[in-house]
N, C-alpha and C positions, 0 to 999 in steps of 0.2 A: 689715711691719717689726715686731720682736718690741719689749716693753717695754724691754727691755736696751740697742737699739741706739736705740730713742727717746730713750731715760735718756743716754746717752754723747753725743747731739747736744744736749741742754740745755746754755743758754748763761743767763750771769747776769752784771751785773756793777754796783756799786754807787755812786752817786755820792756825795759832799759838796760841801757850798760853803760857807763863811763869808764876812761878807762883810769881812774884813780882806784876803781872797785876790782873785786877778783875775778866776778862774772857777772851774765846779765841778771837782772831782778826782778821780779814781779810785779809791776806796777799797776795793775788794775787786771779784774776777771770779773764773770759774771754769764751770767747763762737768762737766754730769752729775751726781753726787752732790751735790757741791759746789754746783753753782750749785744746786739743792735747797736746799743748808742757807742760803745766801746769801736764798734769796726767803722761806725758814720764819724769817728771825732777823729779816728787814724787817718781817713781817707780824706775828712776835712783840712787835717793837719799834712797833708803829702806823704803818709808815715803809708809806706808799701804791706798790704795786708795776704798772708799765706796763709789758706785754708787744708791745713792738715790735721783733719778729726783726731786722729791717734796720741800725735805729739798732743793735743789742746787739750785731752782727755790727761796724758801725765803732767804738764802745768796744771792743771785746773787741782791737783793732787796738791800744789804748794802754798803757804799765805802769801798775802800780801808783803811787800817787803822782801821777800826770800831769796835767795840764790837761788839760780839753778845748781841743781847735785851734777857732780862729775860725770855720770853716767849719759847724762845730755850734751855735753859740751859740744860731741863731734856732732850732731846734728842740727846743734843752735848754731855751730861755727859756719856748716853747710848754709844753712838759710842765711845768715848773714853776708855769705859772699854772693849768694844769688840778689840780695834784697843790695850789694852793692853794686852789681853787674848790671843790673835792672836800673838805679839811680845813674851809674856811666852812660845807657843808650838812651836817657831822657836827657842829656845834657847836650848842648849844642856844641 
């Protein structure tokens, strides 16, 4: 597979959540270039990036804007205790 067609199958897609909202939301996706600049502005911004093709594959399923569907919750709840556990042992 040349770098080109590896570049064209990258998938990204970005979450938020407040907790005024009911769940997290879709805040940007994108596959290839884009999903590039999507993981370089998370990582620019400290925002903790987890590379799980399967879950990006079912977000990448939603618009922009969107809730996650219930059927995700327990495993966006998951990442989010690791993406907090992770921000706990960088903190002094």
């Amino acid at each position: 597979m040349s770098e080109s067609d590896r570049q064209a199958r990258r998938q990204a897609v970005a979450l938020a959540y407040q907790e005024a909202e009911g769940a997290p939301r879709v805040v940007a996706q994108g596959y290839g270039e884009l999903a590039e600049r999507i993981v370089e502005e998370a990582r620019r911004q400290g925002v903790h990036v987890h590379d799980a093709p399967e879950l990006v594959g079912l977000l990448m399923q939603l618009d922009l804007d969107e809730e996650i569907p219930p059927r995700l919750y327990q495993v966006i709840a998951e990442l989010l205790v690791w993406v907090r556990e992770i921000a706990q042992g960088d903190a002094p």
